[in-house]
N, C-alpha and C positions, 0 to 999 in steps of 0.2 A: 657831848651833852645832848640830850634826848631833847627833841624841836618838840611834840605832842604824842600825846596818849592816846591806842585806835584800839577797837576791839582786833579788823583785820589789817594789814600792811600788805598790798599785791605789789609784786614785784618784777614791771613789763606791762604794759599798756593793751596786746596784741587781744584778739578776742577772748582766748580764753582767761586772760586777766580780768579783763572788763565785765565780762560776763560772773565770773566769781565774787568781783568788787560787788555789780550790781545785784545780783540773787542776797548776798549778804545783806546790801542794804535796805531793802527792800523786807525784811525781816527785821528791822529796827538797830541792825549793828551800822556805829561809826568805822568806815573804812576809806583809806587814801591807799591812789596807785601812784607809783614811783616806776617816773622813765628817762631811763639815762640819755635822749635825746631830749630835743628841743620841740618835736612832734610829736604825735600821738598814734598809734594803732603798728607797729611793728610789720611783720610780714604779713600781717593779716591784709593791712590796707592797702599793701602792693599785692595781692593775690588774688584771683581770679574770683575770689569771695564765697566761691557756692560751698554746700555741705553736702555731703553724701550721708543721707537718714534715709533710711529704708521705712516704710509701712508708715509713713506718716501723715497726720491730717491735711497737709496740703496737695498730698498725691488722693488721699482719699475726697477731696472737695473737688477733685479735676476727674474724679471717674476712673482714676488708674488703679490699677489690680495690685495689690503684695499682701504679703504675709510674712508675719516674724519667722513662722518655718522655712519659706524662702531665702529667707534672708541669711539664717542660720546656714542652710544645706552650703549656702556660696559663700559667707566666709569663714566655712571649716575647710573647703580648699583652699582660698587666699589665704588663711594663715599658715598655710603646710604642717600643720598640727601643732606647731607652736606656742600657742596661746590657748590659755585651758579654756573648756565651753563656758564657764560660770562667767567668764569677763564678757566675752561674747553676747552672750545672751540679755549682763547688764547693759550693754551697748546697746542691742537691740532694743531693750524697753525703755534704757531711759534719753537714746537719742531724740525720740519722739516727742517724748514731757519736755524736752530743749528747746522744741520748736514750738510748744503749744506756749510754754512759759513766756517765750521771746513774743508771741503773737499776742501777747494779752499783757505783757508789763514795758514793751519795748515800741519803738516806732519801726523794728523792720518788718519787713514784710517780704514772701516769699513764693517763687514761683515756679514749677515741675519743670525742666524742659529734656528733650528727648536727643540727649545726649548717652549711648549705652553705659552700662558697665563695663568697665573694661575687660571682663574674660565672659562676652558675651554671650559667648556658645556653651558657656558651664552654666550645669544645673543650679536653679536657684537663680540667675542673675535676669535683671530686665531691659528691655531697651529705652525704657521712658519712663521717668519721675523719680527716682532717688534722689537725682542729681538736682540741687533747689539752687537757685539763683536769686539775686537780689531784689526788688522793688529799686526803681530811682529814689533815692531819698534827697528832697529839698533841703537846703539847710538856713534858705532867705529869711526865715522867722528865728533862725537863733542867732544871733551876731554873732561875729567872733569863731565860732565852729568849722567854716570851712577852714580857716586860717591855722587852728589848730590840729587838723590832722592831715596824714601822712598821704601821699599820693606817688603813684607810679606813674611816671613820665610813658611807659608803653599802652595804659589805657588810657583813648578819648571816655569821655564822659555817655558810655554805652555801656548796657547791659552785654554779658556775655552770651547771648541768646541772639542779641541784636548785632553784636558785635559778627555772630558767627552767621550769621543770615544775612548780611551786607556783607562780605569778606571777598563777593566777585562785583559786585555793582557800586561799592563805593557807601559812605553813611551818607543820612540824610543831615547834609548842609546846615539847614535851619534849624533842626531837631540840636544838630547839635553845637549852633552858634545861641538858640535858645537858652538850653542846658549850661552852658557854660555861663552864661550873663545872669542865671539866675542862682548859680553856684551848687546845680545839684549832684549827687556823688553816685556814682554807681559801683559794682561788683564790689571787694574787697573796701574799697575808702567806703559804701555806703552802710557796709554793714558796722563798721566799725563807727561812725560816725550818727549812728543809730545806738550804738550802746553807750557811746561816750554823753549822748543826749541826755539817755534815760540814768545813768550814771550821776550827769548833773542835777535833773530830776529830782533823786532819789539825794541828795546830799555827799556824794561821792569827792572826795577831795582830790586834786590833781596835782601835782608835784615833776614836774621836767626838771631835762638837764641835773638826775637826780642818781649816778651809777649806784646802787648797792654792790656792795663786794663783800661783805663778811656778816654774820650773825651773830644777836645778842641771846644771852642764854640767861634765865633766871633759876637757877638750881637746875634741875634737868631736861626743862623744856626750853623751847626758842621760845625769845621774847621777844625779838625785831631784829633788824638792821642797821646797819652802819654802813653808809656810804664813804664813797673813796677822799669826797671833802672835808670827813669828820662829822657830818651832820648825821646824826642817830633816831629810827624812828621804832619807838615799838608800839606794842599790842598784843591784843591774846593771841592771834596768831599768824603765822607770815606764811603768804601765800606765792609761790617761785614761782611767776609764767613769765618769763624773759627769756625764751626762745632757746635754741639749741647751739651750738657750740661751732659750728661749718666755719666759721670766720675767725675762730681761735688758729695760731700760727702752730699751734700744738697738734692740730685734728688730725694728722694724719697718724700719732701715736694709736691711734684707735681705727682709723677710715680707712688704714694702709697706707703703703707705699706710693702708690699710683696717685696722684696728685687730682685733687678733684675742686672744683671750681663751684663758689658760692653762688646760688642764687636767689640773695635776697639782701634785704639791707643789711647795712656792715653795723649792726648792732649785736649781733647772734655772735659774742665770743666767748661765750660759755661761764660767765658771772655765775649764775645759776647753780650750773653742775658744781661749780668749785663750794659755793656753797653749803651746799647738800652733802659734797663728799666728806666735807669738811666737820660736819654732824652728825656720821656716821650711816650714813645711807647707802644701802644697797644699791646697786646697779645693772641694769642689764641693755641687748641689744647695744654695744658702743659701737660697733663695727656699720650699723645699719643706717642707710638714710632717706629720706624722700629725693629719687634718684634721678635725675634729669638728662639727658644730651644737651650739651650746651655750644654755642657758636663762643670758636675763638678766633681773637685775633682783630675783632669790633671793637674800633675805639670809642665808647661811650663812656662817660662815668655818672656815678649817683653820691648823693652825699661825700666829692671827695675819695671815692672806692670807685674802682672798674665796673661798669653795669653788664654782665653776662647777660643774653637773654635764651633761654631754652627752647630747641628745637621739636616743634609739635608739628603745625599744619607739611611744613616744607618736605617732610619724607613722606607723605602721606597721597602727596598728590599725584598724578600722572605726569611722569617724564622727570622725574629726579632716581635717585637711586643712593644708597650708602654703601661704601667700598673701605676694603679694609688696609690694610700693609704690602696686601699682597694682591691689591685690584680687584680683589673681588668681593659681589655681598657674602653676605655672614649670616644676614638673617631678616625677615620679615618689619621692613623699616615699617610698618603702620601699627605694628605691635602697641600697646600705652608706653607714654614715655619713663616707667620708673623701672618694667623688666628689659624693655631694650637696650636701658645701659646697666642694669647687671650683666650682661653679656660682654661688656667693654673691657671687666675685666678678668675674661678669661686669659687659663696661662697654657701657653703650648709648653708642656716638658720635653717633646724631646728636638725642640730648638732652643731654649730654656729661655723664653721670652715669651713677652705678652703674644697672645691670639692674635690679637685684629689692630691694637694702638699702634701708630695711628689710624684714623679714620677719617674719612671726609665723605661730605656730601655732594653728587655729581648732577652736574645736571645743563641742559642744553640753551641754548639764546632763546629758544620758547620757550622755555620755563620761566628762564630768569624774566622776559618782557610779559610774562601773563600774572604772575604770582608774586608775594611778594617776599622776600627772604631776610629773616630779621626787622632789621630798620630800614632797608633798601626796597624802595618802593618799585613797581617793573616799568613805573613812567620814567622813571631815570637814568642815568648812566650806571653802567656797570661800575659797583667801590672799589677802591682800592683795595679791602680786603679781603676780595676773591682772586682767586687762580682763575686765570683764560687762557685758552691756547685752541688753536685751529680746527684741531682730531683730539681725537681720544689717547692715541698716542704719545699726539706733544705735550697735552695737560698730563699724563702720566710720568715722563721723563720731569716735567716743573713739580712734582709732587712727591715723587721720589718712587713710586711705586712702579711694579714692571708694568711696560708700553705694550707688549701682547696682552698680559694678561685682562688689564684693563679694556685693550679693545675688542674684547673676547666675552666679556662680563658685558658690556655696551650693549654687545651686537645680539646675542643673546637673550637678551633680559628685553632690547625693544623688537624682536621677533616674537619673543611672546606675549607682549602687550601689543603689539597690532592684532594677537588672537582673543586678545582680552584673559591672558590666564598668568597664572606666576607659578608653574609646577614646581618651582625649586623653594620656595616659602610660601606660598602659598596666601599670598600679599592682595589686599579686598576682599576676603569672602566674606568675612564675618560685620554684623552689622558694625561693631566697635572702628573697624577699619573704614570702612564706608563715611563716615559720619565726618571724618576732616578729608574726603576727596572730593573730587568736581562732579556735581552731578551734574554737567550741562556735558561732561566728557562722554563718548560714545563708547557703551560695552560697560567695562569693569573700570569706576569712577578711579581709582587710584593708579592704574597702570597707563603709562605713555610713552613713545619709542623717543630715545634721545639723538636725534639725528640734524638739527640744526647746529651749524656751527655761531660762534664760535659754541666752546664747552668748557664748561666753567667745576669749580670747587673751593670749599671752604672747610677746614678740620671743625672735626665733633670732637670736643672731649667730654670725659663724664662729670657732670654737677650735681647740686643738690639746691632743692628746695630749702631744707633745713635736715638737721639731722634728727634721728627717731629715739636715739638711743640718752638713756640719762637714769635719774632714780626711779626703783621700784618703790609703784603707788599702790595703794589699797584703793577695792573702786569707789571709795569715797575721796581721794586725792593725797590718802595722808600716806609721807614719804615712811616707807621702811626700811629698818634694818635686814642684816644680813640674818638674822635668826626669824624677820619677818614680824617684829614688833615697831607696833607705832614711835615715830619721834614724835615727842609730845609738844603741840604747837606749829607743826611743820609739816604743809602740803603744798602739791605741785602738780601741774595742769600744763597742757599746750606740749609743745615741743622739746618742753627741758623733761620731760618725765618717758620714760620708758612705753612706747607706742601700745595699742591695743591690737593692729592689725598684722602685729612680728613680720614677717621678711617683706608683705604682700601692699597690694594697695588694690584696693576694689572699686574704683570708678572715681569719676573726677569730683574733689571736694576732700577726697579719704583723709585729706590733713586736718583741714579746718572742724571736718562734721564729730573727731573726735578730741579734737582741742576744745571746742564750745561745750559739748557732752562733758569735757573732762570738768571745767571750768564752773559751770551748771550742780556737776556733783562735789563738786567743793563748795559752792556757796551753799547747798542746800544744807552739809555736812554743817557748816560753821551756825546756819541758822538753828538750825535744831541743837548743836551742842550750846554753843553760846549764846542764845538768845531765850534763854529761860528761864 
């Protein structure tokens, strides 16, 4: 039985939900988001929050250099030619209009900081301002708002800028016994907590604890949703942002063999995709995902689910290393975290087994007491969940991998980090690498000899943010078929829709900056058709 009648229905709370809910209404249409949790904002709000938008006016308000032709030249390599230029290029113009939109209808607010691109030394890329970060957003003037959205246990209430700029000295105390007492949200919860605002604002209705699972059809377009309670909502049109599929028990029919470990809330079990397939929507990229290294074998959990957390600063710094099966690296641990583990799953044929799985991360008693690794802080005792042993050797024989090889890989690898070089990967030259090492470390910030005993490791295996792959959108968000005609009524944004940046990922945010784009160009889509 149909609950009310919406022009839109968004399905998934995450940024690029909210953002399509609010551009719609904001254009005069009645629109309600529906979220099959009890909170609000999806993997947005546990996400590092920034966007990656090139040539935008908040890099142009800070004095920083781009051009859409830049931007172009660098990701027609990160898409490996995969991605035709016309989508591209929409990306490019109208990532920008995202952010002017959001600065003038929304309370976030947004700010450059000089985190690289990830393939820094490719033409077209830059070392500073793509990458935008959040404002702290207050939420003391709305009641009720913090209580409503979603937060990740791994960030204090620090911007990501501040978070990476205290990451050797500690956060400020007060700054953030302040922030907390006054309930303000930063990175991912503020951004999201900024649109759920303006959302309310704007007349946006809110609906938890709400699974859609199946679509209503009125002749041959989608006319709503039915959730798995039986409560039915429709409208002129249903808008799919409920995330990607990584936590479906099925993912690996599409992600492979090799078992790959979720990270992000256990809401992403692929509602969405089922839906869409179910309407006759084309599909592409299912094999592909926002690719992480992830720590295993950390007992935490979130909502009920195992909390993975992915491994960024920890290979990056001096005096750790990544070893494969066979004791030795493999490859350039400071790489970005989404080609490093496409690497995980290389396959050696002529042992007819994976390349490198397993893998761990090695690393010495000055590592582990200076840095901190996962949830393990270096003021504390070594976890239960690492491997120690005295040499290189003994932790080799407790890990299973050969005891020469690995102290051969050791000894080598901090011989040439006392020269400050990495001839064999060539690990800190580029600024991208530099930017999560120690610069208080002497020489080349990422290289350090591991020769403190004891010597420790923990297995990487490969994760995922979310996955990329789902229905082909038109870049107005509206889902197509396999002949490349609109389903009528039926668009899709965020992570459940088939990526724009194909195998690649061009600096930090590359998730979110084309979830909120995506999301943006469906509200605009729906204003202009239906609000006429």
């Amino acid at each position: 039985m149909s609950e009310k009648r919406y022009d839109v229905v968004v399905v998934g709370s995450g940024g690029a939900g909210l953002l399509a809910a609010a551009r719609a209404a904001a254009a005069g249409l009645s629109a309600v988001v529906l979220e099959r949790s009890d909170v609000l904002g999806g993997t947005t709000a546990v996400s590092g929050g920034m966007l990656w938008v090139p040539n935008s006016s908040v890099m142009k308000r800070a004095g920083l250099p781009d051009s859409a032709e830049d931007a172009l030249r660098y990701l027609e390599q990160v898409v490996e030619g995969t991605v035709a230029r016309e989508r591209l290029e929409h990306y490019v113009r109208t990532a920008p209009e995202m952010i002017d939109w959001l600065l003038e209808h929304t309370g976030a607010r947004f700010f450059p900081i000089d985190r690289p691109d990830y393939h820094s030394d490719w033409p077209g890329a830059v070392d500073v301002g793509r990458c935008l970060d959040n404002e702290p957003f207050p939420t003391a003037s709305r009641p009720g708002l913090l209580e409503r959205v979603r937060r990740g246990p791994q960030f204090p209430p620090l911007t990501y800028d501040e978070r990476h700029r205290s990451r050797f000295t500690g956060p400020d105390a007060s700054l953030l016994a302040q922030r907390l007492a006054e309930g303000v949200l930063t990175v991912g919860a503020a951004l999201v907590a900024a649109l759920v605002a303006a959302c309310d604002d704007l007349g946006v209705e809110f609906i938890t604890r709400a699974r859609a699972k199946s679509l209503l059809h009125n002749d041959n377009a989608v006319a709503g949703v039915r959730c798995e309670d039986g409560r039915e909502f429709t409208g002129r049109a249903v808008v799919l942002a409920n995330g990607g599929f990584e936590w479906d028990p099925a993912a690996g029919a599409f992600l492979g063999d090799v078992p790959v470990v979720p990270v992000s809330p256990p809401v992403n079990a692929g509602d969405g995709l089922r839906m869409a397939m179910s309407a006759g929507a084309a599909v592409e990229r299912m094999s592909q995902a926002w690719w992480v290294p992830a720590l295993h074998g950390v007992p935490e959990e979130y909502d009920g689910a195992p909390l993975t957390r992915h491994l960024v600063g920890e290979r990056c710094l001096p005096g750790s290393i990544m070893v494969d099966r066979h004791g030795r690296r493999f490859v350039n641990e400071a790489v970005n975290y989404h080609d490093i583990t496409r690497v995980l799953f290389n396959f050696d044929a002529d042992r007819h087994q994976p390349a490198h799985l397993p893998v761990w991360l090695v690393f010495d008693e000055k590592f582990r007491t200076s840095y901190p690794v996962g949830p393990a802080s270096p003021r504390d005792p070594a976890p239960s969940w690492l491997t120690s042993a005295a040499t290189p050797a003994a932790l080799a024989e407790a890990i299973g991998v050969d005891p020469a090889e690995l102290t051969k890989t050791v000894d080598r690898f901090s011989a040439h980090a006392r020269a400050g070089v990495d001839p064999d990967f060539h690990r800190g030259e580029t600024s991208h690498d530099r930017y999560y090492g120690d610069p208080r470390h002497p020489g080349n910030p990422c290289l350090g000899e591991l020769v403190t005993p004891p010597f420790h490791a923990v297995r990487i295996v490969p994760g995922a943010l979310g996955t990329k792959g789902g229905p082909v959108t038109s870049t107005s968000g509206e889902v197509l078929t396999s002949s490349g005609t609109a389903i009528p009524g039926l668009y899709a944004c965020g992570n459940i829709s088939a990526g724009v940046f194909g195998p690649g990922y061009p600096g930090s945010g590359g998730t979110l900056g084309p979830a909120l784009t995506g999301g943006y160009a469906v509200g605009t889509a729906l204003a202009d058709r239906l609000a006429r």
